[in-house]
DRENFIKE-62543 format. One record per residue: residue number from 1; x, y, z of N, C-alpha, C in turn; residue in one letter. Coordinates in Angstrom, 2 decimals, always signed. Example, Ala and Ser with C-alpha at 12.3 -4.5 7.8 and 13.67 -1.06 7.14 Angstrom:
2
[1 [+13.19 -5.69 +7.80] [+12.30 -4.50 +7.80] [+13.20 -3.30 +7.80] A];
[2 [+12.85 -2.25 +7.08] [+13.67 -1.06 +7.14] [+12.90 +0.03 +7.87] S];
END
This chain:
117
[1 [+148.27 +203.31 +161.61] [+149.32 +202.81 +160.76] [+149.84 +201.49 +161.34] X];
[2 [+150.10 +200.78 +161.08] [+150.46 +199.36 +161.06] [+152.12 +199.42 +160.73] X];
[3 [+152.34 +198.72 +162.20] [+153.55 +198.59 +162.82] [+154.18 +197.36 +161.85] X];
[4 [+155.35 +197.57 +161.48] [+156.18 +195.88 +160.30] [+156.71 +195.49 +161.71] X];
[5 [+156.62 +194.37 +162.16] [+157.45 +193.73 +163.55] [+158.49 +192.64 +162.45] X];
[6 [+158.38 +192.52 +161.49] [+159.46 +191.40 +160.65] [+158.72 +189.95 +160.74] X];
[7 [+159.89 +189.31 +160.05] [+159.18 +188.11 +160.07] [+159.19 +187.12 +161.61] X];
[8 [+158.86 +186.21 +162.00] [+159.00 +185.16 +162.72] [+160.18 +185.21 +163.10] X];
[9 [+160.84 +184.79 +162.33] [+162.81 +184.21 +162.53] [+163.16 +185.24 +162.25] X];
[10 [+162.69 +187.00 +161.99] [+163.41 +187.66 +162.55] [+163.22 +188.43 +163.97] X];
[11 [+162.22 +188.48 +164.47] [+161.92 +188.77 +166.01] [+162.48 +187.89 +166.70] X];
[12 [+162.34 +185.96 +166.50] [+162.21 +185.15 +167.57] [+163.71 +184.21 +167.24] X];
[13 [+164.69 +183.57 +168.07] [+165.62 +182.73 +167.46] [+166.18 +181.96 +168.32] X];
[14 [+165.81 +180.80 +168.42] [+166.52 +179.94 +169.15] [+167.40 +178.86 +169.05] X];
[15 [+168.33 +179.72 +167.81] [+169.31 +179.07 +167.47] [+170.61 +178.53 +168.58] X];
[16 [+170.96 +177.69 +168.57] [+172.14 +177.27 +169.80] [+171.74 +176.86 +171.05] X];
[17 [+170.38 +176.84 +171.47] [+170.03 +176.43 +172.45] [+169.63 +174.91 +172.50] X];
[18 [+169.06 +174.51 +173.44] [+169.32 +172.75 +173.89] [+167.83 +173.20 +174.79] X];
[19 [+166.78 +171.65 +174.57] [+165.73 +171.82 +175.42] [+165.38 +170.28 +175.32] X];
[20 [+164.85 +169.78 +176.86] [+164.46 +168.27 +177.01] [+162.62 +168.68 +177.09] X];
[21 [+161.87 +168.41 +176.35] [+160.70 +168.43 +176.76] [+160.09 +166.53 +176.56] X];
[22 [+159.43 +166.14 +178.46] [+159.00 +165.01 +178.67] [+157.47 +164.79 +177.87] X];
[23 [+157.32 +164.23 +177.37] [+155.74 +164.19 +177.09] [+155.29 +164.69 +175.43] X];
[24 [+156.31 +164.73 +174.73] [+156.19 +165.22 +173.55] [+155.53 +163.98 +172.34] X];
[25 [+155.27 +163.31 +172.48] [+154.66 +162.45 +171.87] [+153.22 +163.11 +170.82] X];
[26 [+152.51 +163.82 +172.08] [+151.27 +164.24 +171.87] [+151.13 +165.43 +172.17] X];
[27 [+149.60 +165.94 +172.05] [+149.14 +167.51 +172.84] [+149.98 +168.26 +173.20] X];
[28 [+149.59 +169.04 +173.72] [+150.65 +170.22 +174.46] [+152.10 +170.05 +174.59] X];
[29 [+152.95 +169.14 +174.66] [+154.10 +168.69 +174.51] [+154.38 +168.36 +173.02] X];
[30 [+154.06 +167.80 +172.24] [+154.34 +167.55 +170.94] [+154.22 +169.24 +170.15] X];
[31 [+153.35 +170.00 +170.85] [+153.41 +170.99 +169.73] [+154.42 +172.05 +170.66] X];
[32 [+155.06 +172.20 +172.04] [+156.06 +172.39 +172.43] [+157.61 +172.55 +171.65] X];
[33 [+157.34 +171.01 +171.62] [+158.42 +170.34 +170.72] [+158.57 +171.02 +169.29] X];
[34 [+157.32 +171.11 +168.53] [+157.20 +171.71 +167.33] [+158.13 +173.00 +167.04] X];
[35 [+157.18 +173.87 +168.27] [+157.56 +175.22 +168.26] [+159.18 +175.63 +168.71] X];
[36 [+159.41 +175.27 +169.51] [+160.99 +175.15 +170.20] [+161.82 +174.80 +168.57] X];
[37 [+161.78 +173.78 +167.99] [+162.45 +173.25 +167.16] [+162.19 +174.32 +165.67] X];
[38 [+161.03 +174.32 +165.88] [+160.71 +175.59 +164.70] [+161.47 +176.92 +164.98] X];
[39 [+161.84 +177.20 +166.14] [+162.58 +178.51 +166.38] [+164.46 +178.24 +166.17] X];
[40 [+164.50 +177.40 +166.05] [+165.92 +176.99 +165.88] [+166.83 +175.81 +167.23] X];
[41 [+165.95 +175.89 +167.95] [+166.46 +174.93 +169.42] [+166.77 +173.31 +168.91] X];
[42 [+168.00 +172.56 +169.38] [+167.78 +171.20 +169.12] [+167.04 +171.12 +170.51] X];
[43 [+166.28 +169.58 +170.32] [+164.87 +169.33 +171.10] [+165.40 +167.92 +171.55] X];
[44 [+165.36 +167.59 +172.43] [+165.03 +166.00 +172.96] [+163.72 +165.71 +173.59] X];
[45 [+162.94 +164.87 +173.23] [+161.87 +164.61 +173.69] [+161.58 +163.31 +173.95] X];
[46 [+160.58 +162.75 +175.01] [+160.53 +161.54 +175.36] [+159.03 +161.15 +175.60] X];
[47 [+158.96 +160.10 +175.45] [+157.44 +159.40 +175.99] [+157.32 +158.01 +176.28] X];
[48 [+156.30 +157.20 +176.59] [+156.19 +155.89 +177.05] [+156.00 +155.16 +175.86] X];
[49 [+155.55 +155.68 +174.84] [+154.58 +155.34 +173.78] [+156.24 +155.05 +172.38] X];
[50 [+156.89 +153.91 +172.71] [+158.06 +153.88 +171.66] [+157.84 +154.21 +170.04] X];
[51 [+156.70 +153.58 +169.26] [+155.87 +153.88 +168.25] [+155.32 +154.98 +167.91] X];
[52 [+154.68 +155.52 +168.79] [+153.96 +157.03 +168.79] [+155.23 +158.05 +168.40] X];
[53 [+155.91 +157.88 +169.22] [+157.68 +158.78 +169.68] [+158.45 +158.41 +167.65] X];
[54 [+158.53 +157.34 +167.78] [+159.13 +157.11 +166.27] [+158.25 +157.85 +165.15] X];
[55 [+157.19 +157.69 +165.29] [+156.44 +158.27 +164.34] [+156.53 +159.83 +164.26] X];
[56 [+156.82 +160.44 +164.91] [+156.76 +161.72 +165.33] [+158.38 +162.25 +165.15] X];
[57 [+159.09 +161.38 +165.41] [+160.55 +161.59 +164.84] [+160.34 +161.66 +163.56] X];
[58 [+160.24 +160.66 +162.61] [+159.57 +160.88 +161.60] [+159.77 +161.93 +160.61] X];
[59 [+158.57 +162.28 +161.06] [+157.63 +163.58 +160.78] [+158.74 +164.77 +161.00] X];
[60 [+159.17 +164.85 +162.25] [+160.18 +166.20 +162.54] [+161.23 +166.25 +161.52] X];
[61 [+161.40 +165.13 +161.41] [+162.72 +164.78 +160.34] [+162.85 +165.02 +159.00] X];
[62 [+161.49 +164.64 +158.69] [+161.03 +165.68 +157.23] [+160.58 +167.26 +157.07] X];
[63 [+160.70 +167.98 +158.04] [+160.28 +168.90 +158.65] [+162.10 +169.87 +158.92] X];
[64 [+162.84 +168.64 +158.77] [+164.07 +169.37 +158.98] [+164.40 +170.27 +160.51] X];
[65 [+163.77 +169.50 +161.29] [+163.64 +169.86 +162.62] [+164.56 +168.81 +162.93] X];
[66 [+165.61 +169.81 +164.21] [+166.38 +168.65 +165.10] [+166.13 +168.34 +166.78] X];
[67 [+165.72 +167.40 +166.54] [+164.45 +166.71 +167.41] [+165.38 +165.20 +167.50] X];
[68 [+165.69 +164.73 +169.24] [+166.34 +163.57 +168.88] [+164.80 +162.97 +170.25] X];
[69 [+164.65 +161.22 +170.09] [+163.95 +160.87 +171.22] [+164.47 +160.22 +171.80] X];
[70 [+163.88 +159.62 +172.48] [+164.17 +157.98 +173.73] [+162.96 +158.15 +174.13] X];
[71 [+162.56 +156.80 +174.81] [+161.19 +156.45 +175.46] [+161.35 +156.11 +176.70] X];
[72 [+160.81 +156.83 +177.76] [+160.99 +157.06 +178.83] [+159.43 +157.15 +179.88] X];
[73 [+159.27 +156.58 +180.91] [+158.21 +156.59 +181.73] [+158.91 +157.92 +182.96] X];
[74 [+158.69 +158.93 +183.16] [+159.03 +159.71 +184.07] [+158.73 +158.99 +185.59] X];
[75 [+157.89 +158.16 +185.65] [+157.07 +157.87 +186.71] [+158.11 +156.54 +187.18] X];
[76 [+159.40 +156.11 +186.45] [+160.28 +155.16 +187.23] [+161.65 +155.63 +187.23] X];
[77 [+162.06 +155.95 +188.05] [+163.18 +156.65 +188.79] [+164.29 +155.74 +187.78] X];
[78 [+164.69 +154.52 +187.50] [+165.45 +153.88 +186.67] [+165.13 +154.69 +185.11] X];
[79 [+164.44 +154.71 +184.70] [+164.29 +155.48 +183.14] [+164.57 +156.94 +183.16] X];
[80 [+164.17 +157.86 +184.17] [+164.48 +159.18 +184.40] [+166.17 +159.41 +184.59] X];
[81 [+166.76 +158.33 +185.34] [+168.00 +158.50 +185.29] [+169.05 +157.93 +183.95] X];
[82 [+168.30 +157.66 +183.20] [+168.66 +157.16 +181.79] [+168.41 +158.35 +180.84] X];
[83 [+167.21 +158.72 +180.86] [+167.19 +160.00 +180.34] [+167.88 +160.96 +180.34] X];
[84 [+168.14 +161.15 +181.58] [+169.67 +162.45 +182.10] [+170.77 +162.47 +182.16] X];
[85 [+171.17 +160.84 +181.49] [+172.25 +160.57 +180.95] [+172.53 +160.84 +179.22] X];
[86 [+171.22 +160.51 +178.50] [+170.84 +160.54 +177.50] [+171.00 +162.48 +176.94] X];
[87 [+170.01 +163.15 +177.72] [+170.33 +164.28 +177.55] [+171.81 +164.97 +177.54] X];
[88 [+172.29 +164.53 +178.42] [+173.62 +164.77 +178.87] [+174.51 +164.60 +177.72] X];
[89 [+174.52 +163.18 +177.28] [+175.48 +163.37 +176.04] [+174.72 +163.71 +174.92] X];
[90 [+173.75 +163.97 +174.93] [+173.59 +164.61 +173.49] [+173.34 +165.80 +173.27] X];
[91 [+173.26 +166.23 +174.13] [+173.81 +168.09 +174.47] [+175.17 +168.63 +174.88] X];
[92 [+176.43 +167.15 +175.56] [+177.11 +168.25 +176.22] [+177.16 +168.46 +176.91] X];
[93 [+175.90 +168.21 +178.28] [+176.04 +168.57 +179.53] [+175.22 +170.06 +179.44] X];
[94 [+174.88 +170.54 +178.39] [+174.41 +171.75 +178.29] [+172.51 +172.12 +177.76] X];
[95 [+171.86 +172.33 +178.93] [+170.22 +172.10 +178.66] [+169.98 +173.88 +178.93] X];
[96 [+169.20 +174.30 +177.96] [+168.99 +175.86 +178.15] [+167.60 +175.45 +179.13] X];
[97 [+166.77 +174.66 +178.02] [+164.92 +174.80 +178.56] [+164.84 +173.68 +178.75] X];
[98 [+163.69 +173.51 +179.90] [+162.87 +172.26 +180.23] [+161.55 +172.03 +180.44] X];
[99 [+160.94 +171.65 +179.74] [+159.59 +171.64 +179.45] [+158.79 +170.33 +180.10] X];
[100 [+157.85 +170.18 +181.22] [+157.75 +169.24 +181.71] [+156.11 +168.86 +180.67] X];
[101 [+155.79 +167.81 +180.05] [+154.29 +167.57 +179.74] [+153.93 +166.35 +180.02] X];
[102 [+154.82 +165.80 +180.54] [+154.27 +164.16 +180.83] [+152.88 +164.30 +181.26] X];
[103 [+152.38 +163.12 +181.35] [+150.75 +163.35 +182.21] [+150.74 +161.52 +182.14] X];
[104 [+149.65 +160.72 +182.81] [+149.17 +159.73 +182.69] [+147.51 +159.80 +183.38] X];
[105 [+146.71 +159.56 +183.17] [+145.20 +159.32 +183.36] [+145.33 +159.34 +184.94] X];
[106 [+144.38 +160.30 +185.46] [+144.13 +160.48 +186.66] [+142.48 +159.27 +186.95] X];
[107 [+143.13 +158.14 +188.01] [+142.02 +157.12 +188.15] [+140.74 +157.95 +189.23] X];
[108 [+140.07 +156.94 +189.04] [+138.47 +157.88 +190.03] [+138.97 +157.86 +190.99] X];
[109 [+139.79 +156.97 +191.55] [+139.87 +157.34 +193.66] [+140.56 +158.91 +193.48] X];
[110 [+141.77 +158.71 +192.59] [+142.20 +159.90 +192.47] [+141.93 +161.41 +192.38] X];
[111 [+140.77 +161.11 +191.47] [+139.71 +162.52 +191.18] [+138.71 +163.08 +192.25] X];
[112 [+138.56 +161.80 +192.85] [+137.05 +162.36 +193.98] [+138.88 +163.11 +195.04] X];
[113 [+139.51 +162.28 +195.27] [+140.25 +162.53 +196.34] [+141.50 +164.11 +196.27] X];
[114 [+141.27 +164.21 +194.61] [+141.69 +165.82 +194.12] [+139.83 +166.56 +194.82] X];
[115 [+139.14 +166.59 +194.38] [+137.54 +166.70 +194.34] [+137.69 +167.51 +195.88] X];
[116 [+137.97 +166.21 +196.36] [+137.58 +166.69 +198.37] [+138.66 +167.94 +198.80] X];
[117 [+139.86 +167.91 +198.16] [+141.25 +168.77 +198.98] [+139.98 +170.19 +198.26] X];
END
């Protein structure tokens, strides 16, 4: 016999919560972003890519998802601390989740020198 578990939004709800996920532009972070925001969470998300990030606002926005961005390089200590200001007031001071996806291209010295450890 086959168990009714309900719908989606009635098992799962992440209404009232607050989440910064880095790297949402794309892949694994963009569909992060999706899902978080699809459950009821407002979302801040960031990337390097200012265009990519707008476009994707966008999209969330017709989607009726609340999803705010900024464009941010994690990798310079000046933009990360802009970000956490950024988060800050647009939450409140109040972050439930944090979702890290940034990434940037791992170069060859890099890979042989992951390779050898």
């Amino acid at each position: 016999m086959a168990v009714d578990y309900g719908s989606r939004e009635e098992r799962w709800s992440l209404a009232g919560t607050t989440a910064l996920v880095t790297g949402g532009s794309k892949g694994i972070g963009h569909a992060i972003v999706e899902e978080l925001a699809g459950f009821g969470a407002r979302v801040h998300t960031c990337s390097r890519n200012g265009a990519e990030l707008e476009e994707c606002r966008r999209r969330w926005e017709e989607k009726n998802l609340q999803v705010t961005v900024s464009v941010c390089d994690v990798s310079i200590r000046a933009d990360r601390e802009k970000l956490m200001e950024t988060v800050r007031e647009t939450f409140n001071s109040k972050l439930d989740i944090l979702g890290n996806c940034s990434s940037s291209p791992l170069l060859n010295v890099q890979w042989r020198n992951t390779q050898i450890c």
